[in-house]
C-alpha positions in Angstrom: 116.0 157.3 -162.9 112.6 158.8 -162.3 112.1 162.1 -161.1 109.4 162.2 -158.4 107.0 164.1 -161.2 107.2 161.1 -163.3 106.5 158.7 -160.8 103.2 161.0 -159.3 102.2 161.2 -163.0 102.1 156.7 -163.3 100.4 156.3 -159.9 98.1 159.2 -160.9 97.0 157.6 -164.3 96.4 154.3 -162.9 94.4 155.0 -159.9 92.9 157.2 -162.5 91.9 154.0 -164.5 93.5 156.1 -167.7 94.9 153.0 -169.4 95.7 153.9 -172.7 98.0 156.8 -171.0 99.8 154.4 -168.6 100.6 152.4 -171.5 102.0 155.0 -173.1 103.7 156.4 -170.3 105.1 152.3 -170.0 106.3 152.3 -173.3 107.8 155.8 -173.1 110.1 155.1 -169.9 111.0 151.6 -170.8 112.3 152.9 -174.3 114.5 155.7 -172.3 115.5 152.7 -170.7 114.1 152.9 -166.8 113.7 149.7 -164.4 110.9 148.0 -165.4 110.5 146.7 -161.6 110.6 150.4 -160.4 108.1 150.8 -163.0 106.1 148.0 -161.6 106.2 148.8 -158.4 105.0 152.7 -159.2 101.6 150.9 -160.9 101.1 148.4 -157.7 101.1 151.5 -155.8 98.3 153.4 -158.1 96.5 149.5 -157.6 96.6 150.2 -154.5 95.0 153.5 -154.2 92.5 152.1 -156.5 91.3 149.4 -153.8 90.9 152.6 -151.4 89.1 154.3 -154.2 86.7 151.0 -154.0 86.8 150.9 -150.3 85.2 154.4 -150.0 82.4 153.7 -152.8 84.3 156.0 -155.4 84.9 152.9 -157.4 82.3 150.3 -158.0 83.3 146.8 -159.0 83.8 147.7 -162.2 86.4 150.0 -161.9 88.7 147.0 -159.7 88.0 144.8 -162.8 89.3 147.7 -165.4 92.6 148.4 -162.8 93.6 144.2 -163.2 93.7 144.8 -166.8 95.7 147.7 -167.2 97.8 146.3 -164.6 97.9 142.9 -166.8 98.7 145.0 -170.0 101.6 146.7 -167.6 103.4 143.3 -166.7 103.3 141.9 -170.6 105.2 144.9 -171.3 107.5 144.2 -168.7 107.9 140.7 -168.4 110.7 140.6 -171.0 112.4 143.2 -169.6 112.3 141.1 -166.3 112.7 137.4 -167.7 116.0 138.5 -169.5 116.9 140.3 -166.2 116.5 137.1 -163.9 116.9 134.2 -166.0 120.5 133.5 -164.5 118.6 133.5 -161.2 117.0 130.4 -159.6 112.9 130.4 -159.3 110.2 128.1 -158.1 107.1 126.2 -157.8 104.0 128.3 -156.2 100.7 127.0 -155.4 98.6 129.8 -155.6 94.7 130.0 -154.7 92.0 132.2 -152.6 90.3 130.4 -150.1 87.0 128.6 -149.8 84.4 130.9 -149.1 85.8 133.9 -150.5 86.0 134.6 -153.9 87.6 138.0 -154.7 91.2 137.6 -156.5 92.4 140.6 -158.0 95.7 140.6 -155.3 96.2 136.5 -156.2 96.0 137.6 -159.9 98.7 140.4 -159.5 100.7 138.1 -157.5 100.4 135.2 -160.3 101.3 138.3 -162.8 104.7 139.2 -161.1 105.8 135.5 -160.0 105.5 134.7 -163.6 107.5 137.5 -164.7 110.4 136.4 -162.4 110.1 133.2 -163.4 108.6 130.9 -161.5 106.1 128.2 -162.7 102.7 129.4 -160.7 99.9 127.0 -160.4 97.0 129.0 -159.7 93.5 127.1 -158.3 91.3 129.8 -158.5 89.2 131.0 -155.9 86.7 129.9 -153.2 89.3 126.5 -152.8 88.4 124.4 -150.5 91.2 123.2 -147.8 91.3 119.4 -149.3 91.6 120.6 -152.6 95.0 122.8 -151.6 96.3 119.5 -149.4 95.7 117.4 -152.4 97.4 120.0 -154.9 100.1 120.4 -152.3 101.2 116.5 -152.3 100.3 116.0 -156.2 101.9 119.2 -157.6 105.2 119.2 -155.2 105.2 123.2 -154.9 107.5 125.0 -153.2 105.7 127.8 -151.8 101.7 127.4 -151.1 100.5 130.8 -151.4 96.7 131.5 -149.7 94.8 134.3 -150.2 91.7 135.8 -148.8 89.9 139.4 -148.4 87.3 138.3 -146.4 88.0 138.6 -142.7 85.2 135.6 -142.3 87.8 133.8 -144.3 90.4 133.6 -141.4 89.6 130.3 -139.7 89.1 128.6 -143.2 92.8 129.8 -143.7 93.5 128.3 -140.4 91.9 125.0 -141.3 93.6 124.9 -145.0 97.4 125.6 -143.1 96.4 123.2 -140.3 95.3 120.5 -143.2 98.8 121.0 -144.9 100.6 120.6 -142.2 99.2 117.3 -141.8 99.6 116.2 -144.7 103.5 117.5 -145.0 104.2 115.7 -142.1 102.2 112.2 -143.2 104.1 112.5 -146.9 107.0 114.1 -145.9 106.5 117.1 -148.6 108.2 120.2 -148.0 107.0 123.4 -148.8 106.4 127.3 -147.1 102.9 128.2 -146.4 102.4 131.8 -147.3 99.5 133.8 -146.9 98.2 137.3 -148.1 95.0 139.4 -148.6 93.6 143.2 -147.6 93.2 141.8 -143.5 96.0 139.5 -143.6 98.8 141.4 -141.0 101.9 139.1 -138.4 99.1 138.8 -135.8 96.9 136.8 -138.3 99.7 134.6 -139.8 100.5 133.3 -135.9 96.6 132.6 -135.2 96.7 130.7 -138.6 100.0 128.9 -138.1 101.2 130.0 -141.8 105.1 130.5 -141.8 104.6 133.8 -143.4 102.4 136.7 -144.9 103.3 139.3 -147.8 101.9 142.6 -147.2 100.9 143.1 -151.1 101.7 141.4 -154.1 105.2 143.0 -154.6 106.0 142.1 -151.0 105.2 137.9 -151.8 107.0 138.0 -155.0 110.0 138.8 -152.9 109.1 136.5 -150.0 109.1 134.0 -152.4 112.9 134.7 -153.7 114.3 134.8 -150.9 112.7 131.4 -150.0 114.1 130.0 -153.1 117.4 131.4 -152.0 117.3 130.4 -148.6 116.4 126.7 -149.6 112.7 127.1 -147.6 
């Protein structure tokens, strides 16, 4: 297990954008044989100091681009670690994409990261999506989960439309699936003035929304 200095010293190097030390620091706990999902979950937390970083103008964009791909180089040297953990456990179909009229997607990517490390197929339609496109995937691609994501606060009501347009078609096809939806704004008060069925609080928080959907039969 960890000591608290070790876990400091992760989130520290990758809010710190240092990548070739958090992938030695990776390599270096994995080998001594530490949980790789604790290790994840130590490098979403540095992601997430980096977005504040951003937030306060101490990052430009370039610096959110640079913190996806260490936290990409992160989960390839996890996911075996994590497939060979879970591969007795049942997993899923997501349908994953960031609504129309907003086009950031650095928590969908994350998210599309860590479902595909725990084994679920992930069918990711990009970004700026419009709602038909998702109500169409939705019926053609029989997902379990629909995940939406946005950033943009603007971007609520077109979230609203998209679930609204899903649940229309669910009900006309008789397709089943959860409608979940996540993003920097995205709290409970917006998921009930959307009508989704649920919101993850960061990408960590949807993978395991999306587990205990599978398990629950949602």
């Amino acid at each position: 297990m960890p000591s608290e200095d070790q876990r400091a010293e992760l989130i520290a190097r990758v809010a710190n954008l240092e990548e070739n030390n958090v992938l030695d620091l990776v390599k270096q706990r994995l080998a001594n044989g530490e949980d790789p999902l604790a290790i994840v979950e130590e490098c979403q937390e540095g992601m997430r100091q980096v977005g504040l970083r951003y937030e306060q103008g101490e990052y430009y964009l370039a610096g959110l681009i640079m913190a996806g791909e260490i936290f990409r180089e992160v989960t390839e040297l996890v996911q075996p670690l994590l497939e060979h953990r879970i591969k007795q456990q049942s997993s899923g179909r997501v349908l994953l994409g960031t609504v129309q009229g907003d086009i950031h997607d650095m928590g969908k990517n994350m998210l599309t990261m860590l479902l595909s490390c725990y084994g679920f197929t992930v069918i990711d339609l990009g970004v700026d999506v419009a709602p038909s496109e998702f109500a169409k995937r939705a019926i053609e691609d029989k997902p379990d989960i629909v995940g939406l994501s946005a950033l943009l606060i603007s971007a609520h009501e077109t979230i609203r439309e998209t679930v609204t347009l899903l649940h229309n078609e669910s009900n006309r096809t008789g397709a089943k699936f959860s409608i979940i939806i996540g993003g920097g704004q995205i709290n409970d008060q917006v998921r009930a003035a959307t009508g989704a069925d649920y919101y993850g609080e960061d990408a960590m928080a949807g993978v395991r929304l999306c587990q205990r959907l599978m398990t629950a039969g949602k």
